[in-house]
C-alpha positions in Angstrom: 0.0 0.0 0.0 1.3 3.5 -0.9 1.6 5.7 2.1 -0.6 8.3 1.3 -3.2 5.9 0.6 -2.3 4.6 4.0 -2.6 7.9 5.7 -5.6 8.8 4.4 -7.3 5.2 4.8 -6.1 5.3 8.3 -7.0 9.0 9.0 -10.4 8.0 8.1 -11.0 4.7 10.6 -9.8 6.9 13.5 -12.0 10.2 12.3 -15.0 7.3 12.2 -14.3 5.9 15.4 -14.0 9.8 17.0 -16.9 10.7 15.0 -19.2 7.4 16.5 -17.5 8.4 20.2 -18.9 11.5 19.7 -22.2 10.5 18.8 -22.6 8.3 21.8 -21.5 11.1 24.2 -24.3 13.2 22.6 -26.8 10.6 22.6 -25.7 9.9 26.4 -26.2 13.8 27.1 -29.7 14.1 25.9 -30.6 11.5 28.7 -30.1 12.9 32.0 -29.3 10.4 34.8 -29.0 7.5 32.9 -25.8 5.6 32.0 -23.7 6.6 28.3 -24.1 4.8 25.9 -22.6 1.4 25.7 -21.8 1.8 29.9 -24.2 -1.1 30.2 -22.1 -3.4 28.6 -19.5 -3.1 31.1 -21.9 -5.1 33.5 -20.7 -3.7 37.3 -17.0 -4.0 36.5 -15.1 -1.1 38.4 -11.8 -1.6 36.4 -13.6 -1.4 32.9 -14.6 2.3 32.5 -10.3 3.1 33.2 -9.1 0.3 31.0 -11.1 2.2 28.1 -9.9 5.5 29.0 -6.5 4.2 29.1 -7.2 2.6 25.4 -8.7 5.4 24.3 -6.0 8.1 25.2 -3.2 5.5 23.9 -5.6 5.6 20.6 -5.4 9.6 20.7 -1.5 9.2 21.4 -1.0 7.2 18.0 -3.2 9.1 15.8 -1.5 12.5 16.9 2.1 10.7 16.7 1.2 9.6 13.2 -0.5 13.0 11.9 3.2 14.7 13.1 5.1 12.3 11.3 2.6 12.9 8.4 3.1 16.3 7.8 7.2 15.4 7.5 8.2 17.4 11.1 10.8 15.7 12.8 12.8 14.9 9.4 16.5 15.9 9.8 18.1 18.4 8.2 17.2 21.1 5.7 15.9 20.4 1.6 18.1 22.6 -1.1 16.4 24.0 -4.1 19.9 24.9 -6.1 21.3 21.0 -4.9 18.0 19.7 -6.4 18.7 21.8 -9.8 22.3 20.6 -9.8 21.3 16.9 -9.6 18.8 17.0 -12.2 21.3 19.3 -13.9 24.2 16.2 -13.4 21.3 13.6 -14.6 20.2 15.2 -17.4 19.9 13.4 -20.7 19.4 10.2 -18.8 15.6 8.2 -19.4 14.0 6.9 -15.9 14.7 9.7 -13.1 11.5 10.0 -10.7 12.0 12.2 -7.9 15.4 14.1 -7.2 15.8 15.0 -3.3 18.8 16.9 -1.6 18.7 17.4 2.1 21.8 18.9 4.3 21.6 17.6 7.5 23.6 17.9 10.9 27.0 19.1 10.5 26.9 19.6 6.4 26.7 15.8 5.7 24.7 15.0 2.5 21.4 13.3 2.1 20.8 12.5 -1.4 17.5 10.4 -2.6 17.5 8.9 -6.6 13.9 7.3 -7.4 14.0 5.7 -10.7 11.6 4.1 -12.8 12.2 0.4 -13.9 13.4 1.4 -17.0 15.9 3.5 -16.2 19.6 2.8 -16.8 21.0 2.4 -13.4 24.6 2.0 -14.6 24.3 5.2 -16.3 22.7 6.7 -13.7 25.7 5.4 -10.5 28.2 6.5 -13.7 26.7 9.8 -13.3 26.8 10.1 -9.4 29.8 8.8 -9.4 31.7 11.1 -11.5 29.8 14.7 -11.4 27.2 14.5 -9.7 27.9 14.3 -5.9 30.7 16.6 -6.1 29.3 19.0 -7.9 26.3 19.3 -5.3 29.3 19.6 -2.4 29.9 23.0 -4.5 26.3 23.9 -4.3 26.2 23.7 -0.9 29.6 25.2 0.4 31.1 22.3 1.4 33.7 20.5 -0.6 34.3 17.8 2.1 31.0 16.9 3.1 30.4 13.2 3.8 27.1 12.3 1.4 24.9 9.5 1.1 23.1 8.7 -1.9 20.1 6.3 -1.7 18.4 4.9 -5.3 15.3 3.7 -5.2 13.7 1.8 -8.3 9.8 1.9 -8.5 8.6 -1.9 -8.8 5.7 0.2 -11.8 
């Protein structure tokens, strides 16, 4: 499963499951004095009504954990818009590239991401890397001795 589709199938069980909460607590408020909805189930049991509070914040814990991590806070470092250029600059000419990403993180190291389509020439494309490419984006930054990774990723479509 992609991961947007993931997010956003995800996003959607725990809106349902906050929406149907909701809906109970509302039903329960119309009805003065008697029980929420559902509270009936529990049958007596003392230790029930915490073990569902308990659940239900470790729910709310997850879903706001994965909504951060969603909108990409917490990633390290910082994206560059002219070591982008200079990669798809470097990889010009060559049939296959996806998505080009440059990050600087920490102390000036390089994070660079290749995503290439099946047919894409990957010899080509490590020849390329390999000979212009990675220095020439330690230029673009300022920072001729800056330790880089590169990660390629080919697409399985």
């Amino acid at each position: 499963m992609r991961p947007r589709l993931g997010n956003r199938v995800g996003l959607l069980l725990v809106g349902l499951v906050l929406v149907a909460g909701g809906l109970g607590l509302l039903a329960a408020a119309r009805r003065p004095g008697s029980p929420p909805v559902g509270m009936g189930v529990l049958g007596g049991r003392p230790w029930a009504l915490p073990l569902l509070a308990g659940a239900a914040m470790l729910v709310a814990l997850v879903a706001t954990r994965w909504l951060v991590l969603a909108l990409g806070w917490g990633r390290l470092g910082r994206r560059t818009g002219a070591g982008i250029a200079m990669l798809g600059v470097a990889l010009k000419g060559v049939e296959g590239i996806g998505r080009l990403s440059v990050r600087v993180v920490g102390d000036g190291r390089l994070r660079v991401s290749v995503s290439l389509q099946r047919s894409a020439d990957l010899r080509q494309v490590i020849r390329r890397l390999d000979e212009s490419a990675v220095s020439r984006l330690r230029r673009t930054v300022g920072r001729d001795d800056a330790p880089a990774v590169v990660r390629l990723h080919v697409r399985g479509r």
